[in-house]
BAPA-652683 format. One record per residue (C-alpha): residue in one letter; x, y, z; residue number from 1. Coordinates in pm, whole numbers, plus 32768, in hexadecimal, padded with zeros to 4 digits. Layout:
// residues N
<zamar><mike>A</mike><X>X</X><Y>Y</Y><Z>Z</Z><kedo>NUM</kedo></zamar>
...
// end
This chain:
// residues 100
<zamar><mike>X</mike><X>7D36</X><Y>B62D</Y><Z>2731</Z><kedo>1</kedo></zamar>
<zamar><mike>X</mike><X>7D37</X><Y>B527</Y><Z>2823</Z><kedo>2</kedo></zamar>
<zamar><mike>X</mike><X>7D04</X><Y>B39F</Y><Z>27ED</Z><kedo>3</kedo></zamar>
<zamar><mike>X</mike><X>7BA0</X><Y>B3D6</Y><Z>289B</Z><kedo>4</kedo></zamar>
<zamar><mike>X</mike><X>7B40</X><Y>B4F8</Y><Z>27AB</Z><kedo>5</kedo></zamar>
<zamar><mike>X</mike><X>7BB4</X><Y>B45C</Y><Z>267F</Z><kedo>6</kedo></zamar>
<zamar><mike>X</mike><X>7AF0</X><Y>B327</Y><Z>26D8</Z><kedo>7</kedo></zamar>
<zamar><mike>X</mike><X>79CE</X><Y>B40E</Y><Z>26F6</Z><kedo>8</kedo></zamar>
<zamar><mike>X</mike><X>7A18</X><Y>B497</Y><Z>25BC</Z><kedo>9</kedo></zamar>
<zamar><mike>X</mike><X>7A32</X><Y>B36A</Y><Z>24F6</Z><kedo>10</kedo></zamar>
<zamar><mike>X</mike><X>78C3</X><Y>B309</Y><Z>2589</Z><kedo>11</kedo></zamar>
<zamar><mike>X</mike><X>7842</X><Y>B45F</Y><Z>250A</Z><kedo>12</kedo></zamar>
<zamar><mike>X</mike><X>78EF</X><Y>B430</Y><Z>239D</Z><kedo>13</kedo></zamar>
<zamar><mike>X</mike><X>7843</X><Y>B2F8</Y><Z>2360</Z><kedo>14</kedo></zamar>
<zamar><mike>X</mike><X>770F</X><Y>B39A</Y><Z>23EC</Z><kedo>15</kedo></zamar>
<zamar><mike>X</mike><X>7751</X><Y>B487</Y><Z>22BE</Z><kedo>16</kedo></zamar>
<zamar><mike>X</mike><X>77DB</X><Y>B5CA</Y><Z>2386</Z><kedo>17</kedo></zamar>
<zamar><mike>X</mike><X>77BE</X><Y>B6C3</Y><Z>249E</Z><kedo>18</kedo></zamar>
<zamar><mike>X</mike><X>765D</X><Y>B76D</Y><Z>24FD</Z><kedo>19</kedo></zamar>
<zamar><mike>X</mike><X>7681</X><Y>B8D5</Y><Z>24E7</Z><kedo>20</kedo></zamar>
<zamar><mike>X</mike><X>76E7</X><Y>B946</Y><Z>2617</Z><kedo>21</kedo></zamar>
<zamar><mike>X</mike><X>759A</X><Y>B9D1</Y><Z>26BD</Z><kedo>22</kedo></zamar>
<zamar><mike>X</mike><X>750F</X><Y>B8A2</Y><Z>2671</Z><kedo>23</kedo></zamar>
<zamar><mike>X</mike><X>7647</X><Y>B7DB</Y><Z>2727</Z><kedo>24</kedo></zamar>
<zamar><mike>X</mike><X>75E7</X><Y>B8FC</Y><Z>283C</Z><kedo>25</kedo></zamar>
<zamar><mike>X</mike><X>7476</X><Y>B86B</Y><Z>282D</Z><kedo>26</kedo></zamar>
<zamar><mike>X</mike><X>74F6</X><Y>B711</Y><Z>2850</Z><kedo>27</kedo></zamar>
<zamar><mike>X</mike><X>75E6</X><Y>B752</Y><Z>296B</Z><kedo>28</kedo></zamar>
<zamar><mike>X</mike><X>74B2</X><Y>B808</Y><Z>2A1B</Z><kedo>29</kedo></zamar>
<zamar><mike>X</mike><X>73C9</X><Y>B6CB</Y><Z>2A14</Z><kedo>30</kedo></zamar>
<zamar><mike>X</mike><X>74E1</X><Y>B5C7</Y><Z>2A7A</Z><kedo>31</kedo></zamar>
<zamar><mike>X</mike><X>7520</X><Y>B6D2</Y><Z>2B8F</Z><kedo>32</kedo></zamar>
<zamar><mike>X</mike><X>7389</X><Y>B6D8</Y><Z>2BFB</Z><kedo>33</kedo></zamar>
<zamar><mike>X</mike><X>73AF</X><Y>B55A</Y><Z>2BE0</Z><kedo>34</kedo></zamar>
<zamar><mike>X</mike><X>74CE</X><Y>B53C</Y><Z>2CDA</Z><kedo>35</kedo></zamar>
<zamar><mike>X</mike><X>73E5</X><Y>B60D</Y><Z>2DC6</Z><kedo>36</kedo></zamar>
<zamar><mike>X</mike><X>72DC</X><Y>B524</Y><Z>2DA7</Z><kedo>37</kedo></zamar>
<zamar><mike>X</mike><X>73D8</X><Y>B404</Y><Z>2DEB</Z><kedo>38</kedo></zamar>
<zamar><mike>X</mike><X>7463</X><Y>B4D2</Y><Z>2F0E</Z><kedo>39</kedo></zamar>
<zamar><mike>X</mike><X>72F0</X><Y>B533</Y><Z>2F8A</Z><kedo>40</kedo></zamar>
<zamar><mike>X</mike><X>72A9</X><Y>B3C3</Y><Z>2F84</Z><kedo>41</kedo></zamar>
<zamar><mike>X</mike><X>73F6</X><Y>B347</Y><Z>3047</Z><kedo>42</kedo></zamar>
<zamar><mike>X</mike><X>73C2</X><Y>B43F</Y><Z>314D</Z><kedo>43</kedo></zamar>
<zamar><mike>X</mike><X>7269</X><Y>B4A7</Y><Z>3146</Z><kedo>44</kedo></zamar>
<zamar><mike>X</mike><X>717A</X><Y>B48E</Y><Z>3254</Z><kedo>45</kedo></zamar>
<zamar><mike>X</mike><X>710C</X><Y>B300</Y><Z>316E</Z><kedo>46</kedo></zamar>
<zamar><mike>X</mike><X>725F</X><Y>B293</Y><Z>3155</Z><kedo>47</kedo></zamar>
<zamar><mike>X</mike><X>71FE</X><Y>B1D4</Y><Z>302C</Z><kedo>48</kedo></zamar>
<zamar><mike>X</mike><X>731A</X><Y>B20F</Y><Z>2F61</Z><kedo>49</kedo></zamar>
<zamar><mike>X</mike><X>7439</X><Y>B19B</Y><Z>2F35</Z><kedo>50</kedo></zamar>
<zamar><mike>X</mike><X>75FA</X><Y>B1B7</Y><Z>2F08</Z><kedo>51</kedo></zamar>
<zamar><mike>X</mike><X>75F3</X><Y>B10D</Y><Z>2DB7</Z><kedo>52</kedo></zamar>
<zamar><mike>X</mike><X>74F2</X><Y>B213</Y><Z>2D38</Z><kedo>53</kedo></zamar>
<zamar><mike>X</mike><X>75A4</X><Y>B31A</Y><Z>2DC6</Z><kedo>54</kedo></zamar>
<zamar><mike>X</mike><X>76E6</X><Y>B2A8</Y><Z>2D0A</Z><kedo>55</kedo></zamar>
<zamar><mike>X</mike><X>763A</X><Y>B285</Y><Z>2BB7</Z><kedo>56</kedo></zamar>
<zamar><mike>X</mike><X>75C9</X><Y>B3DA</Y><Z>2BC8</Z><kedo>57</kedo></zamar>
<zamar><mike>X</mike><X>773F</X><Y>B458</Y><Z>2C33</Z><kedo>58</kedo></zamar>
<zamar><mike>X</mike><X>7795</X><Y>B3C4</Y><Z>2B18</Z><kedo>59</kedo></zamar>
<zamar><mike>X</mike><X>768B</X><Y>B436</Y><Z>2A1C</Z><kedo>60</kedo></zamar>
<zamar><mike>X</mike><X>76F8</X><Y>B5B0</Y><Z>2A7E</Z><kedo>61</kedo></zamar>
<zamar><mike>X</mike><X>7870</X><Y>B559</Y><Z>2A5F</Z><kedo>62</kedo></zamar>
<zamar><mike>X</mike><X>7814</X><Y>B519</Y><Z>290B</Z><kedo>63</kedo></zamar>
<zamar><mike>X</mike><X>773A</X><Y>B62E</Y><Z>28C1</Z><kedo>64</kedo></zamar>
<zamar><mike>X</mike><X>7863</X><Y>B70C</Y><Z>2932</Z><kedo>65</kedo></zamar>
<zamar><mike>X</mike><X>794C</X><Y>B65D</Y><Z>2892</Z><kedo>66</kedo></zamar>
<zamar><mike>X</mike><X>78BB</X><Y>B68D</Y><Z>2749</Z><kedo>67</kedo></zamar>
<zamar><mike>X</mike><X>78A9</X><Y>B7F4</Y><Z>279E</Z><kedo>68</kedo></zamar>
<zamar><mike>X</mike><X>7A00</X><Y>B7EE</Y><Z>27BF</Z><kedo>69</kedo></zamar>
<zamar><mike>X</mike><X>7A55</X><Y>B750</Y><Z>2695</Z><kedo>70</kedo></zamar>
<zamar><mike>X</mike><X>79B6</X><Y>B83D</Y><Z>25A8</Z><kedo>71</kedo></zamar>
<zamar><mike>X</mike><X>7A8B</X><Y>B948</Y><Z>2643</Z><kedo>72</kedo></zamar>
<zamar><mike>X</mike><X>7BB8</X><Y>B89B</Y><Z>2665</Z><kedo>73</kedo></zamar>
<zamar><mike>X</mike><X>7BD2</X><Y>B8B1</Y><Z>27D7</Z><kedo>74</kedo></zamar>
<zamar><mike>X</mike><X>7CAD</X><Y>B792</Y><Z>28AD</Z><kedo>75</kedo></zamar>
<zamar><mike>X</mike><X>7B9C</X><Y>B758</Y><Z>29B7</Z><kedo>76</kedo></zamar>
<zamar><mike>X</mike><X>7CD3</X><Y>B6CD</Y><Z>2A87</Z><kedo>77</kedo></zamar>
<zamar><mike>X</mike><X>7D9B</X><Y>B814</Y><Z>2A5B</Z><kedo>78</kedo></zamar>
<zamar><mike>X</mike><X>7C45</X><Y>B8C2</Y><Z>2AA1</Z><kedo>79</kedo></zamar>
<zamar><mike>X</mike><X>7C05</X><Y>B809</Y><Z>2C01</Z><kedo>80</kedo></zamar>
<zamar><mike>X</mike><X>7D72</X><Y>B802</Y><Z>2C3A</Z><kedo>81</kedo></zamar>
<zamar><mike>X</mike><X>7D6B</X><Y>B9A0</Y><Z>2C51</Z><kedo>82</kedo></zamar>
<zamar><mike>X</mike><X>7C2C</X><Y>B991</Y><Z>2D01</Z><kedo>83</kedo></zamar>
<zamar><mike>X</mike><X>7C8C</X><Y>B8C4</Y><Z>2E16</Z><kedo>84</kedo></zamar>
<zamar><mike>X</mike><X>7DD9</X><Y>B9CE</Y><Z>2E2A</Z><kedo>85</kedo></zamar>
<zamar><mike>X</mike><X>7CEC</X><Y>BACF</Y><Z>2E3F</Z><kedo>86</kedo></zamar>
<zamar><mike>X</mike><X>7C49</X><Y>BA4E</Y><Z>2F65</Z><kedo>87</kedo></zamar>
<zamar><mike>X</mike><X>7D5E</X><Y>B9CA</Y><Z>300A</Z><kedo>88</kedo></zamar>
<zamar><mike>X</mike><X>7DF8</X><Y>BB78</Y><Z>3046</Z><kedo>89</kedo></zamar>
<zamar><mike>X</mike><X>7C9D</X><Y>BC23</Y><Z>3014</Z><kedo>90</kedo></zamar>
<zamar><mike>X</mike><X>7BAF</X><Y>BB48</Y><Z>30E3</Z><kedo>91</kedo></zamar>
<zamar><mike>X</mike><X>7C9F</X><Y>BA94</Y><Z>31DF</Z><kedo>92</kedo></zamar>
<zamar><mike>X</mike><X>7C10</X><Y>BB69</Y><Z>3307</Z><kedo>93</kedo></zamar>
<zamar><mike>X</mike><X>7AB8</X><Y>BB16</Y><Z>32CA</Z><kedo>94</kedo></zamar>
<zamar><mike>X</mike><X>7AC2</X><Y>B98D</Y><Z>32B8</Z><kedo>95</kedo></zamar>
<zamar><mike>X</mike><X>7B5F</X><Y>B974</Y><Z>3439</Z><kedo>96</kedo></zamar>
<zamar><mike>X</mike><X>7A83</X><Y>B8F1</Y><Z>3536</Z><kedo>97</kedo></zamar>
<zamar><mike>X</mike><X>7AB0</X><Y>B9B9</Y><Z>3694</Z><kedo>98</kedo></zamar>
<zamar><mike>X</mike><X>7B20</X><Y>B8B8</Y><Z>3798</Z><kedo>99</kedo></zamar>
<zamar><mike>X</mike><X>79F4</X><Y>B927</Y><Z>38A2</Z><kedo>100</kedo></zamar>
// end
């Protein structure tokens, strides 16, 4: 476990332990609708929103997911470390941009 995901889990031990995990799901879910709302709002048609929100709500779903990963033991840097291999050989073709 990394230093991030231990922090995490010290927070979550004094909170008196883990959700069960459909209900860290359910959590993850609403920090996810609330980063789409803070998106929608940055670069809506209003505009009203703004970076900062945007950030706290990147944040509140890193946490979400990291306590998701905690319960199951999961590195989330190993995780996003094989992740960005995979789409480094399986989707290099499709991120180019045609020179027109």
């Amino acid at each position: 476990m990394n230093e991030l995901q231990r922090h995490v889990d010290e927070v979550i031990s004094n909170f008196g332990g883990y959700w069960r995990p459909f209900e860290m799901l359910a959590a993850l879910m609403e920090e996810l609708g609330e980063l789409s709302e803070a998106l929608l709002a940055l670069e809506g048609p209003k505009g009203s929103g703004s970076l900062e929100e945007v950030n706290e709500e990147i944040g509140d779903v890193m946490f979400a997911l990291t306590c998701i990963a905690n319960h199951y033991g999961i590195d989330i840097l190993e995780a996003l470390a094989e992740s960005i291999e995979k789409y480094k050989s399986r989707d290099r073709h499709r991120w180019k941009v045609e020179a027109t």
